[in-house]
C-alpha positions in Angstrom: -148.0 139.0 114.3 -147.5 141.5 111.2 -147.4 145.1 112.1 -150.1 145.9 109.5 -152.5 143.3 111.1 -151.3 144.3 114.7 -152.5 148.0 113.0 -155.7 147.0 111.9 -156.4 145.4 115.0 -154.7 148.3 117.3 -157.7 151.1 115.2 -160.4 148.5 114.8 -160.6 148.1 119.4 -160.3 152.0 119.5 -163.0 152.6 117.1 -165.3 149.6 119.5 -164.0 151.0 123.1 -165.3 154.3 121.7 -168.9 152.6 121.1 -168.5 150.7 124.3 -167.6 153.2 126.2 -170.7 155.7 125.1 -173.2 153.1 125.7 -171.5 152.2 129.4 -171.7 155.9 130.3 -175.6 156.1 129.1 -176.5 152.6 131.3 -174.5 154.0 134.2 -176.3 157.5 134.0 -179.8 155.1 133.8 -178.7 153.6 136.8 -178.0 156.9 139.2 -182.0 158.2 137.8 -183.5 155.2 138.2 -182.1 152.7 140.9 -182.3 152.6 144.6 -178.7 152.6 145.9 -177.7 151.8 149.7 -175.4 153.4 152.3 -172.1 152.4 150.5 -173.5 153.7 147.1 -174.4 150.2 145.9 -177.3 149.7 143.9 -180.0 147.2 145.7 -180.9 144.4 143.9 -184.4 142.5 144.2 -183.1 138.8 143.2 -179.9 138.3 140.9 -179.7 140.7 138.2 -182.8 142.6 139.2 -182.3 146.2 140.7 -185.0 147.8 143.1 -186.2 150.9 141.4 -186.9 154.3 143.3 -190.1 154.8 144.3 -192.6 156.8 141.6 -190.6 156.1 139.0 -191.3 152.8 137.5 -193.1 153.7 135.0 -190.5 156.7 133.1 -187.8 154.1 134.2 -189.7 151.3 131.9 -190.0 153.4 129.5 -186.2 154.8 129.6 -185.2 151.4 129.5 -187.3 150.2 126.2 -185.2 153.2 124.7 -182.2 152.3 126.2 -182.7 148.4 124.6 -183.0 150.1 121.0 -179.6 151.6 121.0 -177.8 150.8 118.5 -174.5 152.1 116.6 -173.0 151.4 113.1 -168.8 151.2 113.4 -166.8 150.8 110.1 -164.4 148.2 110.9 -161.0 147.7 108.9 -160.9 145.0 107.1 -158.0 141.9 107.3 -157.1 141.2 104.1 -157.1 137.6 104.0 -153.0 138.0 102.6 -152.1 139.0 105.7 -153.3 135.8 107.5 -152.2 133.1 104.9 -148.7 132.0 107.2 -150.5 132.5 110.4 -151.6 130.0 112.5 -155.3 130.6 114.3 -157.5 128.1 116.2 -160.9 127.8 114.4 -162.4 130.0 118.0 -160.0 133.2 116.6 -160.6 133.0 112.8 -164.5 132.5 114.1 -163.6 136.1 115.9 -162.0 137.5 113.3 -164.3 136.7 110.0 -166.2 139.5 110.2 -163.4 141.5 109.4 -161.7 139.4 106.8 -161.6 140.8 103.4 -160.8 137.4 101.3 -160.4 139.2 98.5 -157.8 141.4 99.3 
């Protein structure tokens, strides 16, 4: 892979695990105020994917999640310019990954 297309892709998964990260840290802090855990610190679930809330707090933890849904975040990518992929071999699954980010006119 080019070095300037290992660059773009290097800054472009540091600029998302920044994002990522931010939103991981506010679900996990959700989680602690909200959810019943057990002895070994695990959070009790109800069925698959459904987590037994503490008691009295249904309600603020209903309406902490509705606000929690609406996050959203704007990251400017780098873009690929399309040169740099032109000898390069991709399955149509990876360019499919990576069109957002190609610039075909560059």
């Amino acid at each position: 892979m080019p070095f300037k297309l290992s660059l773009i892709l290097a800054k472009n998964n540091a600029l998302l695990d920044k994002e990522v990260e931010f939103y991981v840290e506010q679900e996990r802090n959700f989680a602690t105020k909200f959810l019943v855990t057990d002895e070994n610190g695990q959070f009790v679930s109800e069925q698959p994917g459904v987590y037994r809330i503490k008691e009295g707090m249904e309600e603020e933890c209903r309406a902490a999640r509705e606000e929690l849904n609406k996050f959203t975040t704007n990251v400017e990518l780098r873009m690929i310019p399309a040169s740099l992929l032109e000898n390069l071999e991709f399955t149509p699954k990876q360019l499919e990954a990576l069109e957002i980010i190609i610039d075909e006119e560059a």
